[in-house]
N, C-alpha and C positions, 0 to 999 in steps of 0.2 A: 887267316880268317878269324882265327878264334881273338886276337886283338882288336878287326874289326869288330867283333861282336861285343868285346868288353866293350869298347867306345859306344857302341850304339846306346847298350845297354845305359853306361854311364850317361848321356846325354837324354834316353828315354827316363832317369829318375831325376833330372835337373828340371826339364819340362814339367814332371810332375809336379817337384818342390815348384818350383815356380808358377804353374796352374793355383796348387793351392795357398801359397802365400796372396796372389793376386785373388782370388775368391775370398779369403778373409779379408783383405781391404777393401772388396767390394762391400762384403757384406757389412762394414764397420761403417762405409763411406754410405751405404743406406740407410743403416739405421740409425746414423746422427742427422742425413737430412730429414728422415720422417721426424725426428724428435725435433728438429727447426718446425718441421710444419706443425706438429701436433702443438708446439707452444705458439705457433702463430697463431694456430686454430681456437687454442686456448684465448688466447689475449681479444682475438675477435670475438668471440663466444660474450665475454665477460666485460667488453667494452659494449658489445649489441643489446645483453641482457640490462645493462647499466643505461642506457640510451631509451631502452624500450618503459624500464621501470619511472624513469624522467615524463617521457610523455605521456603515461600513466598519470603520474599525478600532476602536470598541468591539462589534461584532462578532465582528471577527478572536480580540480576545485571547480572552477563553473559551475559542473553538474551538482556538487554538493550544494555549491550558493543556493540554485535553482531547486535543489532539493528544501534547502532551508527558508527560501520565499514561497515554494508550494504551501509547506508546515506552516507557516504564519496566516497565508492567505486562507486556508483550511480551520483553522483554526480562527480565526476572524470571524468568517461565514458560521463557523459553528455557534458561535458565541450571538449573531444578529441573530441566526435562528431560535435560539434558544430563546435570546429577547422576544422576537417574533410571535413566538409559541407561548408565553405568558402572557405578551400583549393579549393574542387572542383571548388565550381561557380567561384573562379577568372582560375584554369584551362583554365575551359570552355569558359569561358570568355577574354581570352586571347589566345586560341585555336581558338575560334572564329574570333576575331581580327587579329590574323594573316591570318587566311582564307581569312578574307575580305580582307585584304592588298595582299597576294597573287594574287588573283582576280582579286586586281584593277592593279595590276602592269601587269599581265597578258592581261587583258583588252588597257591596256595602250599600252604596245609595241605592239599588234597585230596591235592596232589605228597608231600607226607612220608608219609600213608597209603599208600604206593606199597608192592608185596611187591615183596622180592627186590633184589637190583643193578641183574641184566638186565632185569628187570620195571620197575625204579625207571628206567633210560637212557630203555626203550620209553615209559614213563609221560611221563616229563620231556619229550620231543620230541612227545606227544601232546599235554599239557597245555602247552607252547610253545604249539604252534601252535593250539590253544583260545583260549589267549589272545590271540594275535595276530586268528583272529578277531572274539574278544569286543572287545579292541580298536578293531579297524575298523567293525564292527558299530556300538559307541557312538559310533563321531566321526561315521557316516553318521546315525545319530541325533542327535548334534548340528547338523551340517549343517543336516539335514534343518528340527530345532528355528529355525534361524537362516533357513531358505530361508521356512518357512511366515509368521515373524515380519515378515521386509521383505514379502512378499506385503499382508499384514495389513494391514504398514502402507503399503505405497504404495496399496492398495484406499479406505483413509483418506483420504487425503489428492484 
């Protein structure tokens, strides 16, 4: 018996070697296929993020072109409006001017209908200071024309 028992025994440590010989080649034969997969995973990774970055920038351009004909177009408008905005003020400003020149001519000939010298001083200091009203009256009218117009427009915007 006791030979029987060396034999078992013998045979129980061969199994063993042999249990763990085969668990280190398992474990070797895993960890080089993960490492196939992690480099596949790798190489997909870095062929997708390469793919993705491409259609990023045929993406981009368009949208840049698009970006860069808004800026022009923007910039266009900006520039008529600005025309636009001088045109006015000398309009107005020249609207104005003839106002005032009307006025004064208006003012003017009613003054030479005036009787008299003393009548024509009294006349002349009347129609002064008519006009100086009429005057002030039109530029509180302009003003006024200019106050309503930024109202307008800052309501706009």
């Amino acid at each position: 018996e006791k030979k029987n028992q060396s034999e078992l025994k013998q045979q129980q440590k061969i199994k063993i070697s042999d249990l763990e010989e085969l668990t280190e080649s398992l474990e070797q034969d895993l960890s080089a296929q993960f490492a196939k997969i992690h480099r596949y995973l790798e190489d997909k990774e870095k062929h997708l993020i390469e793919k993705l970055r491409r259609q990023k920038e045929d993406d981009l351009r368009p949208m840049e072109k698009n970006l860069r004909r808004i800026d022009e177009e923007l910039a266009s408008l900006e520039e008529k409006i600005s025309n636009i905005s001088v045109d006015i003020e000398q309009q107005d400003s020249v609207a104005f001017l003839q106002e005032l020149k009307r006025l004064k001519e208006r003012y003017l000939d009613n003054k030479e209908d005036g009787e008299g010298a003393g009548r024509r001083e009294e006349d002349k200091n009347e129609k002064e200071d008519a006009w100086e009203d009429e005057i002030e009256h039109s530029e509180d009218q302009e003003i006024d024309y200019y106050e309503d117009e930024e109202i307008e427009y800052n309501e706009d915007q």
